[in-house]
N, C-alpha and C positions, 0 to 999 in steps of 0.2 A: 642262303639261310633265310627262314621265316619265322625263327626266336629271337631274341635278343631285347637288346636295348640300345638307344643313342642320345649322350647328353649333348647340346649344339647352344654357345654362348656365343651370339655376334650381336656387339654394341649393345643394342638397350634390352636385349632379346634373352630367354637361357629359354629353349624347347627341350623338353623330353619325349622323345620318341621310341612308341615301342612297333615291334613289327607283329603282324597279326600270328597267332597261335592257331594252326586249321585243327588240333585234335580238341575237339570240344567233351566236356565229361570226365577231363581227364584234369589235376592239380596242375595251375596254369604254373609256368615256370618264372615269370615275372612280375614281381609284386610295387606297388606306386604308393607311395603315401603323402599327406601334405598336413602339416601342422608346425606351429610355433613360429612360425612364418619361415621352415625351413621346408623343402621337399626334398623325398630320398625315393630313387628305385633300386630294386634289387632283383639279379636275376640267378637262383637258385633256393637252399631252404638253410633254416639256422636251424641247431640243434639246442638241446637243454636249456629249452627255452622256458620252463617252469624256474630254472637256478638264476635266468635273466631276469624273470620278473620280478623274481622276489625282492632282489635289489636294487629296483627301481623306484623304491619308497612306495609308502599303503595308496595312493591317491591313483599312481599307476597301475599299482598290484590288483587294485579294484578293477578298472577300465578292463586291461587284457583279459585279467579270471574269465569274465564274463564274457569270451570268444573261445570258445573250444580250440579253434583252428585259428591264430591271430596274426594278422598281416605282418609279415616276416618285413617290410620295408617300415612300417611301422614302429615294431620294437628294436629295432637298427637306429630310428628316427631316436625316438626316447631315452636309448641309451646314450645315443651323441647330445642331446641337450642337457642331459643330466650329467655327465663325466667328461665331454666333449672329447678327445681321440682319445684319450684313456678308454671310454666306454664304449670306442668301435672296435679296441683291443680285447675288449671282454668278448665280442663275438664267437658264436664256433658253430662251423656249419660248414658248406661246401656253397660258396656265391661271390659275386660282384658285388659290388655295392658303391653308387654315385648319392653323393647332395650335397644340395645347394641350398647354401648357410646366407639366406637374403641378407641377414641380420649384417655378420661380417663380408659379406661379398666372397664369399670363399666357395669354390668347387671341392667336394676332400672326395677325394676316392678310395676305396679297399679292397683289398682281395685277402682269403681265410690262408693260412698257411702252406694249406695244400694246394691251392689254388683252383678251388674246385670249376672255375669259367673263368674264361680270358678275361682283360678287358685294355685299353689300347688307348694313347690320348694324342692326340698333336696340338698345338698350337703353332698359326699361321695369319700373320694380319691381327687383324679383329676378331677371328674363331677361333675358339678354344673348343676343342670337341673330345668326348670320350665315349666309347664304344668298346660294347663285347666284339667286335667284328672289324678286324682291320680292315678289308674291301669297302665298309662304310665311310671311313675315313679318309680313302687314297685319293677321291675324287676332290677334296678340300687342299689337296698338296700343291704349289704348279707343274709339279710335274710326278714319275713314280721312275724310282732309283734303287735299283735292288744294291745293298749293301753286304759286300763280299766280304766284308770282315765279318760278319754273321754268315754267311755262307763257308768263310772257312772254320769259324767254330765249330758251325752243326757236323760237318766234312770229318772232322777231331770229337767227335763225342764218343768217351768212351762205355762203351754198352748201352742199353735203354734209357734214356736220357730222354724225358716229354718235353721239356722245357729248359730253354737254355737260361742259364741265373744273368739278372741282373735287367736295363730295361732294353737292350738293344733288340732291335725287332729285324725281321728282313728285309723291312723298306726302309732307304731313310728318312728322316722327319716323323717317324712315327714310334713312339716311345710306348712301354711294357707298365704296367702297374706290378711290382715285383708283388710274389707270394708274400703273406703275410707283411706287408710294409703300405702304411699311409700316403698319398701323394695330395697336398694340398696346393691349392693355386689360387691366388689371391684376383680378380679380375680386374681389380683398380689400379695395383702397383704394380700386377704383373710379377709377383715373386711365387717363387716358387721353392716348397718346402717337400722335404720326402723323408720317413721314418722308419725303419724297421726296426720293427721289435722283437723279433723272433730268431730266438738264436739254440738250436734243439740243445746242444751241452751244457746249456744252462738251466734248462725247463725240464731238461729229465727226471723222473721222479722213483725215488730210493726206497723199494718196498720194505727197508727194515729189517729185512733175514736173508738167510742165506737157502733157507731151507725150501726143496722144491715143492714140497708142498702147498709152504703158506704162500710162494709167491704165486703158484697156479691158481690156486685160490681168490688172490685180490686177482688175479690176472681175468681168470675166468668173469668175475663180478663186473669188471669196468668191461667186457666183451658184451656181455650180456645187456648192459645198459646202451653200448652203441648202437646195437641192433634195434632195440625198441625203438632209440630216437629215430630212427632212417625210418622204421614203418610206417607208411600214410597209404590209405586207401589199400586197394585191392594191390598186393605187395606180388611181386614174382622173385624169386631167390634163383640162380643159376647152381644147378647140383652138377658135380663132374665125377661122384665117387671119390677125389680127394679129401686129407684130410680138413682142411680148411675150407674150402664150399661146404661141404657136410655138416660142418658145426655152425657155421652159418643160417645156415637150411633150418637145421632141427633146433637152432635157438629161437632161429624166426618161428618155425610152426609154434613152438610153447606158447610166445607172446600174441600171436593170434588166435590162439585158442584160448588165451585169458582174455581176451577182447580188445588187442591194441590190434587196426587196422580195421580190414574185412577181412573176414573168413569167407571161403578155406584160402590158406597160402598157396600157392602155383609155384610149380617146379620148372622151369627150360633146362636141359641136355641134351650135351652133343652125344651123339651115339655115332659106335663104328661097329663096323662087321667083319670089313676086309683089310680093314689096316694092320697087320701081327700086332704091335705094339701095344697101340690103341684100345685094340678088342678085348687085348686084358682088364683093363678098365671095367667092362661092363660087370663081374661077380660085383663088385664093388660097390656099383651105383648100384644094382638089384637087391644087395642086402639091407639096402637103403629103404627104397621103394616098396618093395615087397610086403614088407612088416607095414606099412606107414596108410594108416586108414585117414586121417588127416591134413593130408597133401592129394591136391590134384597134379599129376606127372604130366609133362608134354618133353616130347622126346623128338630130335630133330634129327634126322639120318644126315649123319656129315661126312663118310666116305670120299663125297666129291666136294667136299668144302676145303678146300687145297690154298696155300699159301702162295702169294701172287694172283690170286684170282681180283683180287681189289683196284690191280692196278688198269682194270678193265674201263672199271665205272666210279676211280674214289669217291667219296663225299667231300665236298667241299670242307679244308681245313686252313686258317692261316700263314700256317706256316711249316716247310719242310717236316714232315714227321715220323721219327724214328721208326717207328712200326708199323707204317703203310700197307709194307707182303703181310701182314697178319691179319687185317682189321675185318677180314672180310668174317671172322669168327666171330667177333664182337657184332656185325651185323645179322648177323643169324640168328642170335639169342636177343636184340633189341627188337628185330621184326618181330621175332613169336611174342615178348609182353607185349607190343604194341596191339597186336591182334588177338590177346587175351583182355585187352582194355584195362590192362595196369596202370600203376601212376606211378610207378617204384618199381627195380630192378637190382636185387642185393646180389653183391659179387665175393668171391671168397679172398680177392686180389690184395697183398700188401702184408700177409703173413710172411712170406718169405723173408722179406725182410730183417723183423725181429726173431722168426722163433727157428729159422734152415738154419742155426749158428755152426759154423767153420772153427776149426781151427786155429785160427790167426793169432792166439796166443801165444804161438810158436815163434812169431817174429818177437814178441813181445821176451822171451827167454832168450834169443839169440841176442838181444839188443841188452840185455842185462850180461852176457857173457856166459848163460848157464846153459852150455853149447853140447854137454851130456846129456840134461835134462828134452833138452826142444829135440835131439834123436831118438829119447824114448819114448817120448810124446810123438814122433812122428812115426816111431816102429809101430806104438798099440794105433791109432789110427788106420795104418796101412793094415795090419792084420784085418781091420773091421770090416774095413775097404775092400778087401783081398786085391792092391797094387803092391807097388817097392815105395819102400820109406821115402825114398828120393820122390815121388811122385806127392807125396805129403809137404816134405819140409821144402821144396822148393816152391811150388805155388805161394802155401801158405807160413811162408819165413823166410829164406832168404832173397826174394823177390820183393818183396817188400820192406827190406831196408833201406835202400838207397832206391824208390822209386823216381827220382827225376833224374839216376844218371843212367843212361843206356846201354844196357848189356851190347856184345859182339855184334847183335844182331838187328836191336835196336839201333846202334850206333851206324849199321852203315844206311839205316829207313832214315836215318831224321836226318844224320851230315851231311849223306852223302845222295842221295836220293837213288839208288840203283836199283832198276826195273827187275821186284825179286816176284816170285810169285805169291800165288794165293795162300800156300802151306807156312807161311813166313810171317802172316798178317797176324797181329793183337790190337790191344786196344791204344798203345803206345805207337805204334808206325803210322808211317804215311802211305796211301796207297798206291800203285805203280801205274797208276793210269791218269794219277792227277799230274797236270804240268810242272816242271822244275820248275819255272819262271813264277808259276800263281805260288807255289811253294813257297819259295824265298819273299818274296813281293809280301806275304801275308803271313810269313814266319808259323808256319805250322808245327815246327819243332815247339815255339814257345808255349804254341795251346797241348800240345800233350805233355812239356813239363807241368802247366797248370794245372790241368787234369791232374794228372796224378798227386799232385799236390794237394788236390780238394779230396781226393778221395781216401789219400792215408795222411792225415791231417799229423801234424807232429807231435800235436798232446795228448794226453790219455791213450789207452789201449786201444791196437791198430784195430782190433773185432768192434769195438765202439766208432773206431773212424768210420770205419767200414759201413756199420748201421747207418750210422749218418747219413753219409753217402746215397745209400740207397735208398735211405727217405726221399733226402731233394732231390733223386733222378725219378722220383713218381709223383713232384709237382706239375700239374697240369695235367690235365685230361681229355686228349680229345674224342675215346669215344665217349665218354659224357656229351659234351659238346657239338662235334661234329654229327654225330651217327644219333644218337637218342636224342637228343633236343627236338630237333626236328620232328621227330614222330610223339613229341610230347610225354616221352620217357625220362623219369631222373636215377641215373646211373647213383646207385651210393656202394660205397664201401668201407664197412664197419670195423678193419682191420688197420684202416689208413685215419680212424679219428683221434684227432690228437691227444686223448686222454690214455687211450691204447697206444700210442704210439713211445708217448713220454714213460708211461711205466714198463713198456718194452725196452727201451733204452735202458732206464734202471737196473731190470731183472740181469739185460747182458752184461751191465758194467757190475754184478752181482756175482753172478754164476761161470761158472769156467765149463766150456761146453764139454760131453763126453761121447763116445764113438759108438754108432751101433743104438743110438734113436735118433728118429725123425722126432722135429719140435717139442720132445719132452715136455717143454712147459703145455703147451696146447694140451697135448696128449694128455696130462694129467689133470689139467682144469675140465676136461669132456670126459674124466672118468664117468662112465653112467649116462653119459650121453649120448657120444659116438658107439657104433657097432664094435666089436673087439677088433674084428680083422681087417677095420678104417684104423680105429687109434692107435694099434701095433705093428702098419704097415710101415716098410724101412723106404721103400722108394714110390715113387711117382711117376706114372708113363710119361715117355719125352713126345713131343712133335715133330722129333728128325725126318721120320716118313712123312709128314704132310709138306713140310718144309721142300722135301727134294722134288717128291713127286710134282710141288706147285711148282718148282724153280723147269722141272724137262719141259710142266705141260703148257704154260707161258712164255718157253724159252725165245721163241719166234717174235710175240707181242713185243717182249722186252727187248730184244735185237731189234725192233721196228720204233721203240719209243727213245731207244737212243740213236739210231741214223738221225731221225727226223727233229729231233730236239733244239731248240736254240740257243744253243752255248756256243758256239764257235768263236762270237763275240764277246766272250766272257772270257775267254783266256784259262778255260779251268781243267780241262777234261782233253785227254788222248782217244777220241772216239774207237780207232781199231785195237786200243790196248784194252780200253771198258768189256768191249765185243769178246774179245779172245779169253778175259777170265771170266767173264760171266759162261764163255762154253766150257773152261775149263771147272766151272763148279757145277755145271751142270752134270759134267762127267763125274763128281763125289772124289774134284782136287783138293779139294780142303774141307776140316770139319766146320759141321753148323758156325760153332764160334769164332773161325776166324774168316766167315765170311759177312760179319756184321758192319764192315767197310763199304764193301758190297751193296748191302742192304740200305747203306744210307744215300751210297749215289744214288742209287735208280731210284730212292723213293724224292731225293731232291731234286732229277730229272724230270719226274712225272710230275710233279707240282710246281718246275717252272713250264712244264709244255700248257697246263688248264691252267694258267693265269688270265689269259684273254677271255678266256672262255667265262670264268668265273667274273670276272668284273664284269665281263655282260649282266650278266645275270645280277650282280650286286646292285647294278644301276635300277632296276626295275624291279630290288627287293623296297630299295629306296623310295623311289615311287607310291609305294601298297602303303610303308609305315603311318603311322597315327601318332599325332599330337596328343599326348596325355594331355602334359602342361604348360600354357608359356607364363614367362613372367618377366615383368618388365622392372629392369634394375635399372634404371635411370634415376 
């Protein structure tokens, strides 16, 4: 990595060190400030930062006005002296955030709810260190101890999952600054303090009707303002012809056409030709483009932009990550803004979320006893669908009433550990090629009761659990991080700001979904925006075909990155059992979904095999970095 930041406290010393940024021209991603005799860095951007200043009393509100563009470590800085962690709560944006309070001897650190960039602290001896980049850090440990109780978490994550909750990291001795939560450390006493504040069921926000209109309406309004805040400089928006890229798209071009950014906006799409699936797509993005005198298009032929391709050459990340076989699509649309010479990259990512609403009130009518009702709800459904009712009420109702006891089938994955196959595999099993011994040793039955436990939470309605859920599995971002950083790109996504996020929780714990639209609310907030045949489309092309095709045409690499792997002394893995379902999914033995087990070893095989490699390289990113500031606390 050649972004970031590193705060370094030994004895009389606190350094801040940033590492040097090569894309010049471009909105640097790290910001430094020094006043009140505190210093703070930061490494990403804050948002509604006009709503920040204004409440920072007239004396401040004069200083910032007077910078168009105002050092984002800066008004970090003056919000903490003015409300002290109260006012680093008030923040919102996607960044890190380190300073050092001379005054009190304190280091307080933060990270924004979503966690828009890592950031990583150990304390060892007399160094107290915190860093975006754990590789920065391992060399300050006396030794580097991969921690398998993190390793059997990640092994148990069910579905997309960026970031595992809470601070444990993959190394030990090196600790996580959770999402949205304060981490302060006193250098004198040595105490240490940690906060979180952010708790989404409580912060949701109640649009006050029922009515789909009005809440499209406020829905639309707070969409619209996140987009403006993410635009800085020469902006590129990713268009895919869905509905959620689209609106994206054409809310961006508005706001640069009224003068927030540069004009003209830039479009990246992935284009296909020969993929069946895929190529349906293109009417879609054409009805887009076509009309659109406003937008400069750039169009990326991704026929051979295939899943598994990533595991060639990843990007350096730290830690195991779930969707490794994919990333390699996220680098194709971060190369072209980079070579468009953007500063910003808007994405359509984190609708799903709130507005693909399920069913799941269905569990909620079984759990009441209205056992008529949740079968006629599951019949009109299925009509919509065109499956059987069972295919409804079972997913989304009777599965989720007792998710932490194990059905027949679960039951004999977790008790009993028996070598079943790939067609057998959920988010709740264990997989048949991990060791009985690492099993038991690290009780993996336990983390998929948890799981399921965080994800159908016991209060309120199971659809709102659910939301939840799939908020904090989109904390952390590594292609932000890994992939864009690097090239001086800031990955934002207007769908995942937490003002949209909180009134999307509202609207679901509002609205009772109905069968036969796609995101309704969307849909109706982009009346007049969207194309008709965007806003009233019912489905979305899948990526099954890229998925397979990467999984045959890597088949080989991937047999070669697991002989050669170093786990044998880890006790974790059946190497010939990994081999044999990975040929059997290669064959199309299981669908996509339940080969997401799958997808997790080999993406935490291939990132324990560049661990060496990468610390190389860490050591003489070390080397390059620059003293902002030192300061002598003696």
């Amino acid at each position: 990595m050649d972004v970031g930041f590193s705060v370094i406290s030994r004895g009389s010393i606190v350094e801040f060190r940033t590492f040097p940024q090569t894309n010049e021209g471009r909105a640097r991603l790290v910001a430094f400030s020094r006043a009140f005799g505190c210093s703070a860095i930061c490494m990403g951007r804050l948002y509604y930062r006009n709503d920040l200043i204004a409440n920072l009393g007239p004396s401040l509100t004069e200083r910032f006005s007077k910078n168009r563009e105002p050092n984002d470590a800066a008004l970090a800085l003056a919000a903490y002296r003015k409300l002290g962690r109260e006012g680093l709560e008030r923040l919102e944006g996607d960044f890190a955030l380190v300073i050092w309070d001379a005054n009190e001897r304190r280091l307080v650190a933060f990270r924004d709810p979503m966690g828009g960039y890592p950031l990583f602290w150990v304390w060892h001896g007399e160094t107290i260190a915190l860093s975006n980049s754990m590789l920065a850090l391992l060399d300050l440990l006396p030794r580097r101890s991969l921690d398998l109780d993190y390793v059997a978490e990640f092994l148990m994550a069910p579905g997309q999952v960026n970031e595992r909750a809470g601070e444990r990291c993959a190394y030990e001795g090196v600790h996580r600054v959770s999402a949205g939560s304060v981490v302060s450390i006193h250098v004198s006493s040595g105490l240490i303090e940690r906060r979180a504040h952010w708790d989404w069921s409580e912060l949701m926000v109640d649009p006050g009707t029922d009515s789909l209109d009005k809440v499209s309406e406020q829905y639309g309004n707070v969409l619209r303002d996140a987009v403006r805040e993410r635009i800085r400089g020469r902006t590129v928006s990713h268009l895919s012809g869905g509905m959620d890229s689209t609106a994206v798209s054409l809310i961006a071009r508005d706001w640069v056409r009224s003068g927030v950014g540069e004009a003209p906006l830039h479009t990246v799409s992935l284009v296909y030709e020969r993929l069946i699936n895929l190529s349906r797509e293109m009417p879609y993005l054409e009805s887009v483009l076509s009309r659109e005198k406003n937008i400069v298009a750039h169009r990326i032929p991704a026929d051979d932009l295939l899943d598994f391709d990533s595991f060639v050459d990843p990007p350096y990340h730290d830690e195991p990550y779930v969707g490794l076989w994919r990333l390699g699509m996220d680098r194709a649309t971060v190369s072209a803004t980079a070579e468009i010479g953007a500063a910003t990259m808007l994405t359509g990512i984190g609708a799903d979320e709130m507005l693909d609403v399920q069913p799941f009130y269905i569990t909620d009518l079984l759990r009441q006893g209205r056992l008529r009702t949740a079968w006629r709800e599951a019949c009109k459904w299925a009509l919509a669908d065109n499956c059987s009712p069972w295919g409804i009420l079972g997913p989304f109702g009777i599965r989720n009433l007792f998710p932490t006891l194990p059905s027949s089938r679960l039951g004999h994955a977790l008790l009993n550990h028996e070598r079943q196959g790939l067609g057998s595999q959920d988010d709740w099993t264990i997989s048949p090629w991990i060791l009985p011994d690492f099993a038991r040793r690290h009780d993996l039955r336990s983390h998929a009761a948890k799981n399921a436990r965080r994800t159908y939470r016991s209060r309120g309605k199971t659809g709102l659990s659910f939301a939840i859920h799939s908020i904090e599995s989109r904390i952390g971002d590594v292609n932000r991080w890994s992939v864009a950083a690097p090239r001086g790109v800031f990955v934002a996504n207007p769908f995942l700001d937490v003002r949209v996020l909180r009134l999307g929780l509202g609207i679901q714990n509002r609205l009772t979904p109905e069968p036969g639209r796609m995101k309704p609310v969307l849909a109706e907030a982009m009346r007049g925006v969207l194309p008709e045949d965007i806003r009233t489309r019912h489905r979305k092309g899948q990526f099954n075909e890229v998925y397979y095709l990467g999984l045959a045409r890597n088949r080989q690499k991937l047999e070669e990155i697991i002989r050669q792997s170093p786990v044998e002394e880890l006790g974790i893995f059946d190497k010939d059992v990994l081999t044999r379902c990975l040929q059997e999914a290669v064959l199309g033995g299981a669908h996509v979904r339940q080969l997401h087990r799958l997808n997790l070893t080999l993406s935490l095989i291939k990132w324990l095999s560049m661990q060496s490699t990468w610390q190389s390289a860490s050591n003489s990113n070390l080397l390059s970095a620059s003293v902002q500031v030192v300061e002598n606390i003696s």
